[in-house]
Every structure is written in structure tokens, then in C-alpha cells.
C-alpha positions as CSV (number, residue, x, y, z in Angstrom):
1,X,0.0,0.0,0.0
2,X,1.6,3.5,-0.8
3,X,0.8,6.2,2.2
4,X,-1.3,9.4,0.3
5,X,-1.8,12.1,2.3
6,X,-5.2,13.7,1.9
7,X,-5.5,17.3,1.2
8,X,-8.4,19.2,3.2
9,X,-10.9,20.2,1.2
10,X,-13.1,23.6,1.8
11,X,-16.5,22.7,1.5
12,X,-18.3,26.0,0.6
13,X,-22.2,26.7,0.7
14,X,-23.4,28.6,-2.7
15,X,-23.1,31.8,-1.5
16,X,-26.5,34.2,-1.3
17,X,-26.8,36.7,-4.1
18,X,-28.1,39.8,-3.9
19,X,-30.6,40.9,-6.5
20,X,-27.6,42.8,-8.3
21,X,-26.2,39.0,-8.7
22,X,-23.2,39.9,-6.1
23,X,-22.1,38.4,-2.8
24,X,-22.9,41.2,-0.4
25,X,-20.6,40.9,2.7
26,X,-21.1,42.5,5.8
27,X,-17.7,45.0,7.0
28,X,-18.5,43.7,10.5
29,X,-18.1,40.3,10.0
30,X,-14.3,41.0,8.0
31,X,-13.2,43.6,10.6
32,X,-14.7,44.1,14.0
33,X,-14.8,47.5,15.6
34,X,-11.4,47.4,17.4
35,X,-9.9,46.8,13.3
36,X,-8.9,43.1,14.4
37,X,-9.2,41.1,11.2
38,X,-11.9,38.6,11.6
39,X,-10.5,35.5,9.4
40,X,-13.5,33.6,8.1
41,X,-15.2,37.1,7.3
42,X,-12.3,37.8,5.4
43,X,-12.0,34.7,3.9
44,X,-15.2,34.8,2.8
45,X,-14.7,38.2,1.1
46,X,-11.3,36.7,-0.6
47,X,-13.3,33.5,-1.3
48,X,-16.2,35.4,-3.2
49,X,-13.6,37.8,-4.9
50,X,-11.4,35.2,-6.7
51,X,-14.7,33.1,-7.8
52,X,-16.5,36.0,-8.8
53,X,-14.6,38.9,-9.5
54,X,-16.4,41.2,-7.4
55,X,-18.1,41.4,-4.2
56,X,-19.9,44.0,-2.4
57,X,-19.2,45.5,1.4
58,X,-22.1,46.1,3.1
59,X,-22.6,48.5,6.3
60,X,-19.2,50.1,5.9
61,X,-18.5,52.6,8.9
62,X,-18.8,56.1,8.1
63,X,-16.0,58.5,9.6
64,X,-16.4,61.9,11.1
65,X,-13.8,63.9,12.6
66,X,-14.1,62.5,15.6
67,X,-15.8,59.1,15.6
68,X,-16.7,56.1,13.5
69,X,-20.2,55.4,13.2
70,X,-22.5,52.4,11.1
71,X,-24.7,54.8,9.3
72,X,-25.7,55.4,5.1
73,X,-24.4,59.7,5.3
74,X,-22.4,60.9,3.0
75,X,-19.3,62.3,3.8
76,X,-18.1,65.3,3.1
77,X,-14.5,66.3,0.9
78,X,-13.2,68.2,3.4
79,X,-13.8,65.6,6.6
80,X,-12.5,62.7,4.3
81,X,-9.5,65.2,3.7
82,X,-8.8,66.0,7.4
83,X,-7.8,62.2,8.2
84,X,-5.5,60.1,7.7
85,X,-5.7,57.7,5.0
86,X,-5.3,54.6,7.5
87,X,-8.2,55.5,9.6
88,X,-10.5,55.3,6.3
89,X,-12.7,52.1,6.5
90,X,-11.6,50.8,3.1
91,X,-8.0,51.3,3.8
92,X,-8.5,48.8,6.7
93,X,-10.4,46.3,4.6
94,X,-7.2,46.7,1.8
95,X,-4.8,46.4,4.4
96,X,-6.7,43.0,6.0
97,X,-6.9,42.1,2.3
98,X,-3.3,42.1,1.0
99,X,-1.6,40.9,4.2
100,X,-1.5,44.0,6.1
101,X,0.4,46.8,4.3
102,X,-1.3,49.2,1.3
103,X,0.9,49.1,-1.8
104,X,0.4,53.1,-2.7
């Protein structure tokens, strides 16, 4: 008998569509409010991304000057302006994405 080593398989659920036909993941469940990467959250964004080419984040924080709040506002050019670029909520999710650092 020859030894083969079994590689694990991820067994995946079809994913649930949206009616725009994307995977809609929710920010919370990739990164939760302290910016700790959540790993199966983020896997799950990675997951959809490669299989479909796009996925949409959901529920995103919204940044004022001095908080980060869950809510659908716009913001404003000259309060996205006044921060730094790190403490934008899709430069987290990029960072979490690529491994931690933003290429440019």
C-alpha cells in the first residue's frame, strides 16, 4: 500500500446573491470595531472575490472627525481630507486584504 496524504478540502455553501447577482458581505463580519481582522469574514470576502470577480461591502462605517459610526451619510470632501488615510474604513479592509500593508 503507498501512504497518500489527503489534502483538506473547503467545503463551501453557494453563496447568497443579492438581487444585483453579487455576494454582499457585511464589513462587521471582515473587521470588527477594534480593526482586528476577523478571518473567516475575510475569507469569505477573498473566497467570493477570486470566484466572482467582485463582491460587495455592506454596512461600511462612516468616519467623522471625531468618531466612526454604522450609518448610510455621506461624507463630506473636506472631513475625508482632514484624516489620515489609515483610519478610512476601506483602507482597513485593503490592508486585512493584501496581508496588512497598502501598496500606494
Amino acid at each position: 500500500k503507498s501512504l497518500q496524504k489527503e489534502s483538506p478540502s473547503i467545503v463551501s455553501e453557494e453563496p447568497e446573491r443579492n438581487e444585483d447577482g453579487l455576494v454582499h458581505v457585511n464589513y462587521s463580519s471582515i473587521l470588527d470595531s477594534d480593526g482586528r481582522i476577523l478571518q473567516s469574514g475575510l475569507f469569505h470576502l477573498l473566497h467570493t472575490v477570486f470566484r466572482d470577480g467582485a463582491a460587495i461591502v455592506s454596512n461600511t462605517p462612516v468616519i467623522d472627525n471625531h468618531s466612526t459610526k454604522h450609518k448610510t451619510d455621506n461624507l463630506s470632501s473636506d472631513k475625508i481630507e482632514s484624516l489620515n488615510e489609515e483610519q478610512l474604513p476601506v483602507a482597513q479592509l485593503a490592508k486585512a486584504m493584501s496581508g496588512g500593508a497598502l501598496s500606494h
